[in-house]
PDB file of N, H, CA, C and O in Angstrom:
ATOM      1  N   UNK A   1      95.680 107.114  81.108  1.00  0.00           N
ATOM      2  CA  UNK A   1      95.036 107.702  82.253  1.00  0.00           C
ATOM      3  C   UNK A   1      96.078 108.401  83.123  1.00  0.00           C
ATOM      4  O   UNK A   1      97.088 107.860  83.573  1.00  0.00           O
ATOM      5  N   UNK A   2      95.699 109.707  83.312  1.00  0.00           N
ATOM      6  H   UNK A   2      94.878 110.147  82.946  1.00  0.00           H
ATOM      7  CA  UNK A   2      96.750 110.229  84.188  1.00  0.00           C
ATOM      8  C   UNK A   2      96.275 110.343  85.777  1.00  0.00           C
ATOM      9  O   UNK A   2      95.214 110.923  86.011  1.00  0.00           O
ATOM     10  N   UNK A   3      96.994 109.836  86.780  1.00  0.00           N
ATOM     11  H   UNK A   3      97.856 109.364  86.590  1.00  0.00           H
ATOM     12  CA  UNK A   3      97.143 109.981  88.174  1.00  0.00           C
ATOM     13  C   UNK A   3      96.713 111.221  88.756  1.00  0.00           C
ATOM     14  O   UNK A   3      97.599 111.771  89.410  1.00  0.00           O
ATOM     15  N   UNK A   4      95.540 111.861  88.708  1.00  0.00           N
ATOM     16  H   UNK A   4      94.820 111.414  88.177  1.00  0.00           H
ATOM     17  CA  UNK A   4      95.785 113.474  89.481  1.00  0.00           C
ATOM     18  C   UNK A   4      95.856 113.396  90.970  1.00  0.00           C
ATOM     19  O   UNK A   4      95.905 112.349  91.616  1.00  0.00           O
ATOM     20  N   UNK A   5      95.858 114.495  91.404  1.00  0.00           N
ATOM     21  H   UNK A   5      95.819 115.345  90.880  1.00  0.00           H
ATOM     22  CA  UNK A   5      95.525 114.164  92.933  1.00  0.00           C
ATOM     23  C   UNK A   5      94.409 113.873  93.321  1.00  0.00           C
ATOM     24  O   UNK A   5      94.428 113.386  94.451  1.00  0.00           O
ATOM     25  N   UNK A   6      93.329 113.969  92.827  1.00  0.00           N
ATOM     26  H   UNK A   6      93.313 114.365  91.909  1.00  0.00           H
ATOM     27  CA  UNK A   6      91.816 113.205  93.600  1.00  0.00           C
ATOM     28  C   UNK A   6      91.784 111.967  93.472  1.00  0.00           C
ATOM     29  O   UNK A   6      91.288 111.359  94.420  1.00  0.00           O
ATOM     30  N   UNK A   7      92.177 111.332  92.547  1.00  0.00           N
ATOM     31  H   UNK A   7      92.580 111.827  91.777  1.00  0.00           H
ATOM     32  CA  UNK A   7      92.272 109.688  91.932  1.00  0.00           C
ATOM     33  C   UNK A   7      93.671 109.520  92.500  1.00  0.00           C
ATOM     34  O   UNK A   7      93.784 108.295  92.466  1.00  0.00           O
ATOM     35  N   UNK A   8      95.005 110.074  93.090  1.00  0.00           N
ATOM     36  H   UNK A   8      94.913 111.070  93.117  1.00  0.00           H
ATOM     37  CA  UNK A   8      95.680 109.650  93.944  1.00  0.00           C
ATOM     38  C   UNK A   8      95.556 109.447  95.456  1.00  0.00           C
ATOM     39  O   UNK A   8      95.845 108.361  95.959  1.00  0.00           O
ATOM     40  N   UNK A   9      95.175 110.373  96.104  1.00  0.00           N
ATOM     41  H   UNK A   9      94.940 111.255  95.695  1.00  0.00           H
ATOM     42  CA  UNK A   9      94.389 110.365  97.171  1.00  0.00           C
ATOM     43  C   UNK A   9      93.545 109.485  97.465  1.00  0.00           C
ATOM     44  O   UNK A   9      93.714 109.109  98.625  1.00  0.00           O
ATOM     45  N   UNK A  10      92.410 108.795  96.767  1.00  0.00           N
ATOM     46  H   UNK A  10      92.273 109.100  95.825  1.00  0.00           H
ATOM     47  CA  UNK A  10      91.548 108.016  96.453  1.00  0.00           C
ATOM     48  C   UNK A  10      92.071 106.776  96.850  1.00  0.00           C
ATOM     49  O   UNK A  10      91.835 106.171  97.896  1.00  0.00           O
ATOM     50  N   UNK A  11      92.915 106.404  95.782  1.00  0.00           N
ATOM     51  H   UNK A  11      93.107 106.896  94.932  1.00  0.00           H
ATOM     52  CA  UNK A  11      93.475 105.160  96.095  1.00  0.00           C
ATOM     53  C   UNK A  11      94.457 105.224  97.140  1.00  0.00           C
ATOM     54  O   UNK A  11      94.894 104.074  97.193  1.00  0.00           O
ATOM     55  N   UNK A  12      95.022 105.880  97.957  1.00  0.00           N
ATOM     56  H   UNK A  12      94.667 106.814  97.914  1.00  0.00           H
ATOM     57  CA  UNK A  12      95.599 106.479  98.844  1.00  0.00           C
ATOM     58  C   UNK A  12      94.385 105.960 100.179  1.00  0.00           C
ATOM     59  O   UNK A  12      94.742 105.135 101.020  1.00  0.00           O
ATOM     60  N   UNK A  13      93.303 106.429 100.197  1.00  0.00           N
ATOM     61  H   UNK A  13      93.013 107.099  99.513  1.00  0.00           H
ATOM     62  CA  UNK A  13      92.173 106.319 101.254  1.00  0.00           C
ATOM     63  C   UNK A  13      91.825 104.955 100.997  1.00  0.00           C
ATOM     64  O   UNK A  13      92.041 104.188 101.935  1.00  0.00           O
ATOM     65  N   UNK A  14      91.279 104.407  99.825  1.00  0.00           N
ATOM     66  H   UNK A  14      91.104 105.031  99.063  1.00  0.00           H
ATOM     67  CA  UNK A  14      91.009 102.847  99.654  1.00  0.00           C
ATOM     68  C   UNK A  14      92.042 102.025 100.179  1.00  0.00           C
ATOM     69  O   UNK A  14      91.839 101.100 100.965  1.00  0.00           O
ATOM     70  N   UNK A  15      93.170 102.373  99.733  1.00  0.00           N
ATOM     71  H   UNK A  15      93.335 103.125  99.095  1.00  0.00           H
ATOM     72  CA  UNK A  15      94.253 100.934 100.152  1.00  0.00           C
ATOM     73  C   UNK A  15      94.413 101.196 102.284  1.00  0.00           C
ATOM     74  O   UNK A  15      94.715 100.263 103.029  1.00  0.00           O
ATOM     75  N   UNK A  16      94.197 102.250 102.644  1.00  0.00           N
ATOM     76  H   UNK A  16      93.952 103.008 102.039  1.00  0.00           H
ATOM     77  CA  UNK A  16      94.581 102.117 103.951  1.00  0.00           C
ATOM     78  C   UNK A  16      93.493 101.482 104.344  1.00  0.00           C
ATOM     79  O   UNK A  16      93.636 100.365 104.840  1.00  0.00           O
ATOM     80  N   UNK A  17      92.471 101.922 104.240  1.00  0.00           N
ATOM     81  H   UNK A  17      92.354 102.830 103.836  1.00  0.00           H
ATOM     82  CA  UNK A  17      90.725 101.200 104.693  1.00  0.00           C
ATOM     83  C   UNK A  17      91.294  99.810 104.275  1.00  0.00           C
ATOM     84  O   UNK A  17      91.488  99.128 105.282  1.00  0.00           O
ATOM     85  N   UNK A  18      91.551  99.310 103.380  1.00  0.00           N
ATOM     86  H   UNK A  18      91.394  99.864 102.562  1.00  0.00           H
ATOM     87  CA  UNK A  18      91.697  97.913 102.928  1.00  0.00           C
ATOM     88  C   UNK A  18      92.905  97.192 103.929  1.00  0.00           C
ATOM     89  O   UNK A  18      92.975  96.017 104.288  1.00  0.00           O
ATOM     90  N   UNK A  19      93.626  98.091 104.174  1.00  0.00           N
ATOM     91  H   UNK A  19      93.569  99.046 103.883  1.00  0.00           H
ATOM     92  CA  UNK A  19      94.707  97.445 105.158  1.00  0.00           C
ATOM     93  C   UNK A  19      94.509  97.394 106.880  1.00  0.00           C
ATOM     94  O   UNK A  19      94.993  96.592 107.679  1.00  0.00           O
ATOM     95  N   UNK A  20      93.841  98.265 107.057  1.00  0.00           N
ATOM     96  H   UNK A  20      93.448  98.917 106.408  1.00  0.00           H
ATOM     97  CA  UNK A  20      92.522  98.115 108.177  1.00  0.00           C
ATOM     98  C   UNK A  20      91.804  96.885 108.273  1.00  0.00           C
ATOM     99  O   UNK A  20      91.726  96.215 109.303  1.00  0.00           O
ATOM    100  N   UNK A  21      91.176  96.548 106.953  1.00  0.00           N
ATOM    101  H   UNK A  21      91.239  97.092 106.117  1.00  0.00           H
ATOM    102  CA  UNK A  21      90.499  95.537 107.018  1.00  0.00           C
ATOM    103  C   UNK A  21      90.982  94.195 107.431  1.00  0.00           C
ATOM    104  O   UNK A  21      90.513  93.335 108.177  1.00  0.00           O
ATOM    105  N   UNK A  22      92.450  94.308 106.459  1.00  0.00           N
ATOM    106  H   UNK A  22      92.830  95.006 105.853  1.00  0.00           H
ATOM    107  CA  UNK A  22      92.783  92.803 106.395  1.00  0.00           C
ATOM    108  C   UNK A  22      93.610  92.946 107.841  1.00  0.00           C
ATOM    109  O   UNK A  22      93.404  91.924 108.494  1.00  0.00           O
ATOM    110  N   UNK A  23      94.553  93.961 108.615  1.00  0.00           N
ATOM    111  H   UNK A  23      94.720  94.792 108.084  1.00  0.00           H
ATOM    112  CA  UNK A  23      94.716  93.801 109.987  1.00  0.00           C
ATOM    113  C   UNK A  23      93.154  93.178 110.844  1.00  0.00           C
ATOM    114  O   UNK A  23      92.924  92.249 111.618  1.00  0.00           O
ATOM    115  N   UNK A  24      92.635  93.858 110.442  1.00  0.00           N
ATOM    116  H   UNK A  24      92.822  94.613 109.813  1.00  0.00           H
ATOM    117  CA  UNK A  24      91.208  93.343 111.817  1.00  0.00           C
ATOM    118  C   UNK A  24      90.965  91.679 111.641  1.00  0.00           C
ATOM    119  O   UNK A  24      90.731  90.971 112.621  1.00  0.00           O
ATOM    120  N   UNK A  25      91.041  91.205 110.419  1.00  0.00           N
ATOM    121  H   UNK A  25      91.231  91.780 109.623  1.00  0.00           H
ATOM    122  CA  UNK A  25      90.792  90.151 109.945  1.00  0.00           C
ATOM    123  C   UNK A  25      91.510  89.170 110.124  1.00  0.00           C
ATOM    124  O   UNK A  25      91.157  88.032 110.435  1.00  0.00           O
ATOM    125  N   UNK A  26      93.097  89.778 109.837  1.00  0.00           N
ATOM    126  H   UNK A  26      93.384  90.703 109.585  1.00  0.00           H
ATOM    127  CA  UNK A  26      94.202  88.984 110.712  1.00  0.00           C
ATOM    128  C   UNK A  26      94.198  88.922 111.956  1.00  0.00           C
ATOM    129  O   UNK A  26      95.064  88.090 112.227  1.00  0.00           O
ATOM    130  N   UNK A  27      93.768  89.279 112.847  1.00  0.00           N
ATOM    131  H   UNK A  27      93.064  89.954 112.628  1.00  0.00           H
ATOM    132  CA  UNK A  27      94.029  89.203 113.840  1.00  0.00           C
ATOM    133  C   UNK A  27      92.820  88.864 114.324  1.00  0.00           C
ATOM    134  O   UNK A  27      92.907  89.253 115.489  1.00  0.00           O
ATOM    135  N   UNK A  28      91.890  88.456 114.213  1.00  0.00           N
ATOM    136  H   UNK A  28      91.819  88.140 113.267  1.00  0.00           H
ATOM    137  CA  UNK A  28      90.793  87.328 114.715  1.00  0.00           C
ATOM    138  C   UNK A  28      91.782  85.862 114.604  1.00  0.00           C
ATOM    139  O   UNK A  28      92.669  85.464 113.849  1.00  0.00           O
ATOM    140  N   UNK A  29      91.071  85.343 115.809  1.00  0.00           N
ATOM    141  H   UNK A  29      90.351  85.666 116.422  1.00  0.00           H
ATOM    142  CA  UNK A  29      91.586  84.226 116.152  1.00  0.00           C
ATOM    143  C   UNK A  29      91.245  82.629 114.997  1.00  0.00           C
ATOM    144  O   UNK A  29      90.234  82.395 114.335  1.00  0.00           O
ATOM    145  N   UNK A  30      92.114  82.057 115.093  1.00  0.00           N
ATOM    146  H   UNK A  30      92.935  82.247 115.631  1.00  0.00           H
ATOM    147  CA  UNK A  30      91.624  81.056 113.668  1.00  0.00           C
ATOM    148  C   UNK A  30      91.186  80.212 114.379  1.00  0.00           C
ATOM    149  O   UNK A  30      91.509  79.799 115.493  1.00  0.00           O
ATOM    150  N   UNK A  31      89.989  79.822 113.292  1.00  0.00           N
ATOM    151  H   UNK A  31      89.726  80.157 112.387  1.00  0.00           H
ATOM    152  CA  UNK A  31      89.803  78.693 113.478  1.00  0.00           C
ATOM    153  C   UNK A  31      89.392  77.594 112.803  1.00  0.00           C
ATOM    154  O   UNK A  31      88.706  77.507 111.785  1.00  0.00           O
ATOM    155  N   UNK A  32      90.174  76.289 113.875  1.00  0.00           N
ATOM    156  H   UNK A  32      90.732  76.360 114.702  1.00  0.00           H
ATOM    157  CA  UNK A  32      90.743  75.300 113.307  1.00  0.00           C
ATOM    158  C   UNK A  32      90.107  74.230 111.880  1.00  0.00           C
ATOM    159  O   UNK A  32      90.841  73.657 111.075  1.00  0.00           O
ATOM    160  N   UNK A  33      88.769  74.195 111.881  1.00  0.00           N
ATOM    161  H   UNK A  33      88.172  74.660 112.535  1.00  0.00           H
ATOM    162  CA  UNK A  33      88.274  73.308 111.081  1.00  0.00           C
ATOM    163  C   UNK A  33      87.548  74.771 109.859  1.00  0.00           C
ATOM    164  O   UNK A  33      86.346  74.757 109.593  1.00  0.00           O
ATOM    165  N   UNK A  34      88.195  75.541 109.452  1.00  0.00           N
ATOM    166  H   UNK A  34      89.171  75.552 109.668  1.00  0.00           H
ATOM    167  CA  UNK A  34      88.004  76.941 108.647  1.00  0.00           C
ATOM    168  C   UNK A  34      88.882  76.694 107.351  1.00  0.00           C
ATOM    169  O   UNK A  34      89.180  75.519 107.564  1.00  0.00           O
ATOM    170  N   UNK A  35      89.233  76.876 106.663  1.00  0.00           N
ATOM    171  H   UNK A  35      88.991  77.830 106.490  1.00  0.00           H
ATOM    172  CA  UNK A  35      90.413  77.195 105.928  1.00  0.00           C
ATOM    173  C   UNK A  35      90.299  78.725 105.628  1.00  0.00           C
ATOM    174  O   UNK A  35      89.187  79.242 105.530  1.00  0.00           O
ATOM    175  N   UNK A  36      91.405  79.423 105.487  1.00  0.00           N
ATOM    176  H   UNK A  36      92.309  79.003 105.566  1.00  0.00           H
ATOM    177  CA  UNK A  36      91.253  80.991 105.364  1.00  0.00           C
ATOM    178  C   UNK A  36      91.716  80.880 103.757  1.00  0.00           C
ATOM    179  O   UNK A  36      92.652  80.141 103.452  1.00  0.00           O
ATOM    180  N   UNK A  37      90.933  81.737 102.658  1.00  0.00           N
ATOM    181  H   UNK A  37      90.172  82.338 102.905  1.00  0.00           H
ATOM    182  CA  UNK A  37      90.723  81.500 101.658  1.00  0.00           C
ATOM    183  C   UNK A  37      92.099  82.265 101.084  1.00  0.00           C
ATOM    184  O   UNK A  37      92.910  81.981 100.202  1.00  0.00           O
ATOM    185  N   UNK A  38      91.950  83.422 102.064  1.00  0.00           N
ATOM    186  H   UNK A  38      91.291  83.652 102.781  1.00  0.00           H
ATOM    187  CA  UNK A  38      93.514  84.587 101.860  1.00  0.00           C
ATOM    188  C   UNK A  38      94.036  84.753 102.807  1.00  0.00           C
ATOM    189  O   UNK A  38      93.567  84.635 103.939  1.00  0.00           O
ATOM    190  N   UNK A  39      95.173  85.078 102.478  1.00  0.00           N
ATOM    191  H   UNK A  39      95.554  85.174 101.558  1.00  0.00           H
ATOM    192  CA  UNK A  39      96.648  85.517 103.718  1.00  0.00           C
ATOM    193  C   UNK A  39      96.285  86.862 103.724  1.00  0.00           C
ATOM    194  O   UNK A  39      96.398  87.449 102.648  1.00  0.00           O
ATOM    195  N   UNK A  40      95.752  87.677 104.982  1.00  0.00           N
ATOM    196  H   UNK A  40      95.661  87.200 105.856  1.00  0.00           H
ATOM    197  CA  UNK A  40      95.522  88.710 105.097  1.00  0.00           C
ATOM    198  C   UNK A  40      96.981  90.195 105.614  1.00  0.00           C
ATOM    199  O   UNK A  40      97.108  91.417 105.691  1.00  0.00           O
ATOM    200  N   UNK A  41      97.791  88.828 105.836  1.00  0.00           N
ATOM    201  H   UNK A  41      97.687  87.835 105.773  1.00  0.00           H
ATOM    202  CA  UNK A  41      99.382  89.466 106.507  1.00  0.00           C
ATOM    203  C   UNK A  41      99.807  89.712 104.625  1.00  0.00           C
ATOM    204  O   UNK A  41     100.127  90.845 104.266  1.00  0.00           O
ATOM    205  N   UNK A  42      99.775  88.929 103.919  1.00  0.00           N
ATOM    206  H   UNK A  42      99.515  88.008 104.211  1.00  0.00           H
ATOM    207  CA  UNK A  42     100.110  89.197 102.507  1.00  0.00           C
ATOM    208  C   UNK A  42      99.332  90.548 101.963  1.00  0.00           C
ATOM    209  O   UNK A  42      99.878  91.222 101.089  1.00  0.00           O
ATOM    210  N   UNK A  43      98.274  90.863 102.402  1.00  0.00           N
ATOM    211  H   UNK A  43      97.830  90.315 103.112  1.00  0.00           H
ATOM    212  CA  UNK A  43      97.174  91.358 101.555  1.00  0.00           C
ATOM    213  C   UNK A  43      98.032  92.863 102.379  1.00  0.00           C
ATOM    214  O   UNK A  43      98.431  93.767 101.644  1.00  0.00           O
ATOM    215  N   UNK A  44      98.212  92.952 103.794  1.00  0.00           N
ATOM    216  H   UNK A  44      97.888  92.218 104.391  1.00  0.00           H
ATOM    217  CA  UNK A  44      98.684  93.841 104.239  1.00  0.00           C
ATOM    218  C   UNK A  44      99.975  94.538 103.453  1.00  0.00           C
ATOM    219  O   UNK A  44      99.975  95.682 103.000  1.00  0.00           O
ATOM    220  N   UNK A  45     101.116  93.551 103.391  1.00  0.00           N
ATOM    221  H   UNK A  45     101.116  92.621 103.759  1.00  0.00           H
ATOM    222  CA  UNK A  45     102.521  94.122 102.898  1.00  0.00           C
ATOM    223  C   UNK A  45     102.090  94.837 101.177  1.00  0.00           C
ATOM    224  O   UNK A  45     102.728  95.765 100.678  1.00  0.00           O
ATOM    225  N   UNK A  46     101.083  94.259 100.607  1.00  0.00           N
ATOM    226  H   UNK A  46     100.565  93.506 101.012  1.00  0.00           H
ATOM    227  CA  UNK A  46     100.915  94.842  99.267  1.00  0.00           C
ATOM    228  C   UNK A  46     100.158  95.992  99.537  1.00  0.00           C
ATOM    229  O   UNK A  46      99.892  96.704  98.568  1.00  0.00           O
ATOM    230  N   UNK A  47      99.748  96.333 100.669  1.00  0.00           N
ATOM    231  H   UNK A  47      99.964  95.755 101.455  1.00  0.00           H
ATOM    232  CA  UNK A  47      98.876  97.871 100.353  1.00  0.00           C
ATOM    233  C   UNK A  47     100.213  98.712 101.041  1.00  0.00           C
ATOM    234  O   UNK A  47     100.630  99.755 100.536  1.00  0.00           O
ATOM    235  N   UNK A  48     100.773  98.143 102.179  1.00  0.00           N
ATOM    236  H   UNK A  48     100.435  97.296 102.589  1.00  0.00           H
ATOM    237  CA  UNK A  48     101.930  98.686 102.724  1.00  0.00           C
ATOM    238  C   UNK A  48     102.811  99.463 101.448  1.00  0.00           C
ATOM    239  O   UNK A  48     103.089 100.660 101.515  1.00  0.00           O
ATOM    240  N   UNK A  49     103.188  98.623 100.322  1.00  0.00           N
ATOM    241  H   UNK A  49     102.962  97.651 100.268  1.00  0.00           H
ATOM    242  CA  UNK A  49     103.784  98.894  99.115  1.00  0.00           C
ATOM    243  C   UNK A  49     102.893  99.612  98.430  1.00  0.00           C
ATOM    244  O   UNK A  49     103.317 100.730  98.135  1.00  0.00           O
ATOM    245  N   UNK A  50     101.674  99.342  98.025  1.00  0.00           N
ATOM    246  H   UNK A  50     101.330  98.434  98.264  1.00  0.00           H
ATOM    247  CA  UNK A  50     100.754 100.897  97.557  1.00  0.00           C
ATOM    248  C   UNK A  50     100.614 102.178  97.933  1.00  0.00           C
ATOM    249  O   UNK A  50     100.512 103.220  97.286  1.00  0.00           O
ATOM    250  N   UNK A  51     100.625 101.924  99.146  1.00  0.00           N
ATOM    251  H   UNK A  51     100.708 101.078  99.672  1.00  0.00           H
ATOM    252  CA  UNK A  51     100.766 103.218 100.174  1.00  0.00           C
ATOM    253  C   UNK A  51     102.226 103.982 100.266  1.00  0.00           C
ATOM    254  O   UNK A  51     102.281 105.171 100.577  1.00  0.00           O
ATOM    255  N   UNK A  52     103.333 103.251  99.989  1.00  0.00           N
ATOM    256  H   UNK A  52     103.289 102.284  99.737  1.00  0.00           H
ATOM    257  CA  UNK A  52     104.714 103.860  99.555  1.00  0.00           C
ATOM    258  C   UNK A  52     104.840 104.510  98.403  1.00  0.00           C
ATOM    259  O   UNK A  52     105.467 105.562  98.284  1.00  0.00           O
ATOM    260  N   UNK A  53     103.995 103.665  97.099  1.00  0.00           N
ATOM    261  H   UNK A  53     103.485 102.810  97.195  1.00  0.00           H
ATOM    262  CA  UNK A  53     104.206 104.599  95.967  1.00  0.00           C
ATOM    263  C   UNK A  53     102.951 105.529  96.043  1.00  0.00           C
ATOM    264  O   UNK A  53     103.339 106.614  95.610  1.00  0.00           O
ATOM    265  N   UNK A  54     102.117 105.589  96.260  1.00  0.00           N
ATOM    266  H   UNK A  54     101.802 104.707  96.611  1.00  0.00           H
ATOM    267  CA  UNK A  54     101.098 106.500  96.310  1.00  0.00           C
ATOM    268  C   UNK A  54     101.803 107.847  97.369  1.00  0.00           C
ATOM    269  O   UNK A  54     101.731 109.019  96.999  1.00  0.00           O
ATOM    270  N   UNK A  55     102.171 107.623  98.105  1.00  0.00           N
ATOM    271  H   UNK A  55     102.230 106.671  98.405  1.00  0.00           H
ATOM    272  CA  UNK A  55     102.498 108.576  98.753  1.00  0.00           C
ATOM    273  C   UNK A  55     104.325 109.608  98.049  1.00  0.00           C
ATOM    274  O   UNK A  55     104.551 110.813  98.161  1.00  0.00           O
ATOM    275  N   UNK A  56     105.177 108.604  97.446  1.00  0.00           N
ATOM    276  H   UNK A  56     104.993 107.626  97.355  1.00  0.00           H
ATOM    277  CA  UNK A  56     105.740 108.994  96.405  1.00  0.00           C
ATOM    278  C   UNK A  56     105.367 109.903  95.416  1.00  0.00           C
ATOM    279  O   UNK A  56     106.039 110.906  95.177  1.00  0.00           O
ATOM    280  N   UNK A  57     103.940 109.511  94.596  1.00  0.00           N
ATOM    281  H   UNK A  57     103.393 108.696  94.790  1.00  0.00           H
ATOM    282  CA  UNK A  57     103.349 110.168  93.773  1.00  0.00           C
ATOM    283  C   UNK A  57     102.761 111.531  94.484  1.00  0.00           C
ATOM    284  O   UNK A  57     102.616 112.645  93.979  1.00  0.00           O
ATOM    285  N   UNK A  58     102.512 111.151  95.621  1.00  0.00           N
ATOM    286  H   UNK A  58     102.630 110.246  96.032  1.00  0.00           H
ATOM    287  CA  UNK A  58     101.911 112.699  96.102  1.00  0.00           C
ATOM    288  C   UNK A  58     103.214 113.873  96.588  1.00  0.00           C
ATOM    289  O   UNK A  58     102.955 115.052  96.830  1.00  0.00           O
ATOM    290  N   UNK A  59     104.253 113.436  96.647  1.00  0.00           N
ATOM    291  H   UNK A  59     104.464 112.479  96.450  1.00  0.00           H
ATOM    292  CA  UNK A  59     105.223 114.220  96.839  1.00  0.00           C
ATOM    293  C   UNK A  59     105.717 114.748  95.179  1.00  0.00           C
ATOM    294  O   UNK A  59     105.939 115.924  94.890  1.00  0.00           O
ATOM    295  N   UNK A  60     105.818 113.599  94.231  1.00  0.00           N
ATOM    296  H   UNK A  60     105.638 112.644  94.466  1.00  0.00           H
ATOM    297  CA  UNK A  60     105.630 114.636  93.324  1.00  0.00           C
ATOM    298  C   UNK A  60     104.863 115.189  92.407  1.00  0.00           C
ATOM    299  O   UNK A  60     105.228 115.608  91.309  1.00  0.00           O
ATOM    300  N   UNK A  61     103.673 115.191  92.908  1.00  0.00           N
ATOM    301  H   UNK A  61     103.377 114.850  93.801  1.00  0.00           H
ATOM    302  CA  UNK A  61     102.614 115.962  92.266  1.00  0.00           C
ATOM    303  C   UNK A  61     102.432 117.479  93.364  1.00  0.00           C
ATOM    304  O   UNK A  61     102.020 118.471  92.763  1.00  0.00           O
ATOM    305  N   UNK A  62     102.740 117.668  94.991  1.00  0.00           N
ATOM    306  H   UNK A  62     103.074 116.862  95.479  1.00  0.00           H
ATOM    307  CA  UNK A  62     102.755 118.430  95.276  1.00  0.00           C
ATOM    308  C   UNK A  62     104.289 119.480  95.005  1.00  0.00           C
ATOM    309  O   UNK A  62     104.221 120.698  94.846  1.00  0.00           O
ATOM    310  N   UNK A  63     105.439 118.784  95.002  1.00  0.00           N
ATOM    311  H   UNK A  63     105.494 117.794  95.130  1.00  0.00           H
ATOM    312  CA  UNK A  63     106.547 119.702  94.792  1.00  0.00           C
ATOM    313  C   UNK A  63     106.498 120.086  92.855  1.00  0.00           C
ATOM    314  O   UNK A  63     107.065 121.133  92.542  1.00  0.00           O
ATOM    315  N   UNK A  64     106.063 119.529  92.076  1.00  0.00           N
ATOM    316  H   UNK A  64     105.602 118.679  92.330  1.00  0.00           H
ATOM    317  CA  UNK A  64     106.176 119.520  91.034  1.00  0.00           C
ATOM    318  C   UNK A  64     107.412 118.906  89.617  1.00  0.00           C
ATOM    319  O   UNK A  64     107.526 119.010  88.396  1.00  0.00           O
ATOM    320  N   UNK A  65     108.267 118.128  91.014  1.00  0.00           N
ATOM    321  H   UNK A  65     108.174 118.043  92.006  1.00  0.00           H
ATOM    322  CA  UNK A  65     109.146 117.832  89.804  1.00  0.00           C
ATOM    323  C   UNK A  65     109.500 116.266  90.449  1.00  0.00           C
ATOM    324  O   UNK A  65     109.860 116.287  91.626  1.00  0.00           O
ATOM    325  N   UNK A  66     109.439 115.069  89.862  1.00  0.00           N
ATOM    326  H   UNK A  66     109.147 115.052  88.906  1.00  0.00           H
ATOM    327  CA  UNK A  66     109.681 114.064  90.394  1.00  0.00           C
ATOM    328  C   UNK A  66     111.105 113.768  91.131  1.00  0.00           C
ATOM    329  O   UNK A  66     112.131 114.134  90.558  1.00  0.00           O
ATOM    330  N   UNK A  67     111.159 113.324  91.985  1.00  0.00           N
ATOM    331  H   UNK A  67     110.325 113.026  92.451  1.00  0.00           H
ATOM    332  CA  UNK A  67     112.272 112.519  93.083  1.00  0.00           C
ATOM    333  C   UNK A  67     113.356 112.370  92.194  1.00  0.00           C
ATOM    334  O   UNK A  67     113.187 111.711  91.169  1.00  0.00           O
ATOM    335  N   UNK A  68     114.606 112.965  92.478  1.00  0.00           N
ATOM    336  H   UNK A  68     114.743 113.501  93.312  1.00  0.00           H
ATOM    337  CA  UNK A  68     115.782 112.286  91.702  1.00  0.00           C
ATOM    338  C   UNK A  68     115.881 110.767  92.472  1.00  0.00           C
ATOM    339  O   UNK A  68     115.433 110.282  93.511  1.00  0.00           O
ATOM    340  N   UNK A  69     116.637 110.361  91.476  1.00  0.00           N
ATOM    341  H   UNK A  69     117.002 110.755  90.632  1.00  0.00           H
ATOM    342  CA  UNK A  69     117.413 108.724  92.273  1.00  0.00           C
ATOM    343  C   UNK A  69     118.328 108.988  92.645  1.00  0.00           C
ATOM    344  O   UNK A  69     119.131 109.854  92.298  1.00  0.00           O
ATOM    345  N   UNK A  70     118.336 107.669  94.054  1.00  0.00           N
ATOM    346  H   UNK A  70     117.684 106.965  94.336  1.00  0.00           H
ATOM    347  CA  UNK A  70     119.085 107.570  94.918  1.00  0.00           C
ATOM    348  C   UNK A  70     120.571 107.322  94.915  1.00  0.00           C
ATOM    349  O   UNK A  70     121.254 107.304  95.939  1.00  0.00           O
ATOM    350  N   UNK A  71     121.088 107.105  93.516  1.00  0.00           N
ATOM    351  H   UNK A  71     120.533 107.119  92.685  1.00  0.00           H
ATOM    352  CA  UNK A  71     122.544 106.305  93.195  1.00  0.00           C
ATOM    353  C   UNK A  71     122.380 104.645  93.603  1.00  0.00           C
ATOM    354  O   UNK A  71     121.376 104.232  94.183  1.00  0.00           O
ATOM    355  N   UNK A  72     123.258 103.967  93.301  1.00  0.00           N
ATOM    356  H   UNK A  72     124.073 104.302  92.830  1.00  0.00           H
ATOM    357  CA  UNK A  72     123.782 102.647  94.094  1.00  0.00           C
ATOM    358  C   UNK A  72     123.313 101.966  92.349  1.00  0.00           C
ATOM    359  O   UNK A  72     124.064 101.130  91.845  1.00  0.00           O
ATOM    360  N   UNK A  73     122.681 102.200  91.968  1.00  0.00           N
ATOM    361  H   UNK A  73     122.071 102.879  92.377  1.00  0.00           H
ATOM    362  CA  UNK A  73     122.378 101.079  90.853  1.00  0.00           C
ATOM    363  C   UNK A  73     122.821 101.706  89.386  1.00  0.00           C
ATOM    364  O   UNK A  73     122.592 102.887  89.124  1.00  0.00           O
ATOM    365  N   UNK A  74     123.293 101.062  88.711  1.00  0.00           N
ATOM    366  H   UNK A  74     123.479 100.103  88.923  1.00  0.00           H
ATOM    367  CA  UNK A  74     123.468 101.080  87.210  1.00  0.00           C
ATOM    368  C   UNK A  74     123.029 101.024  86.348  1.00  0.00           C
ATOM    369  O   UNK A  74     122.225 100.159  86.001  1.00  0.00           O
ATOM    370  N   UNK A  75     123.533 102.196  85.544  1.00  0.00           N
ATOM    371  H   UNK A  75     124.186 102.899  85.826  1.00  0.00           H
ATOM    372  CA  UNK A  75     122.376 102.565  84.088  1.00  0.00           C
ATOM    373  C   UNK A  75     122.662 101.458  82.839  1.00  0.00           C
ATOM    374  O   UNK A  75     123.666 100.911  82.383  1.00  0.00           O
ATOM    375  N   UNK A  76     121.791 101.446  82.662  1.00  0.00           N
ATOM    376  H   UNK A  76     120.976 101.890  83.033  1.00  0.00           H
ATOM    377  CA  UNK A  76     121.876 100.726  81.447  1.00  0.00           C
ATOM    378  C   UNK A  76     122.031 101.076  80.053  1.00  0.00           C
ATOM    379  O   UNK A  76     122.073 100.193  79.196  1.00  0.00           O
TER     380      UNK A  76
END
C-alpha cells in the first residue's frame, strides 16, 4: 500500500482529532472509585509521534525527494 497524500493527510486529521480527544479526556477530573481503563497522556505522546512522521511524509511527498540524514549515527 502506498502512502499518497489523501490517505496521508487523513491519518494526519484522524490522529490530531484523536489527540484532542484523549487531551479533553485527560484532563477531566478523576475519579476516585473509577479505574481509567487507558492512560490518555500515553495515548497523547503516540499520536504526538504520528503526527511527526506523518508530517515528515508530507514534506517528502510535497518536495519530492526524501529528507537526507542527519549524521551522528553509524552505518552498518
Amino acid at each position: 500500500m502506498e502512502l499518497s497524500l489523501p490517505v496521508t493527510l487523513t491519518i494526519l486529521a484522524l490522529t490530531l482529532g484523536m489527540f484532542a480527544f484523549a487531551y479533553w479526556r485527560g484532563s477531566l477530573p478523576a475519579q476516585p472509585l473509577k479505574v481509567r481503563m487507558v492512560n490518555y497522556h500515553v495515548v497523547q505522546i503516540i499520536c504526538v509521534v504520528v503526527v511527526l512522521l506523518m508530517v515528515a511524509h508530507l514534506v517528502t511527498l510535497v518536495s519530492g525527494q526524501p529528507l537526507p540524514p542527519r549524521g551522528g549515527g553509524r552505518r552498518f
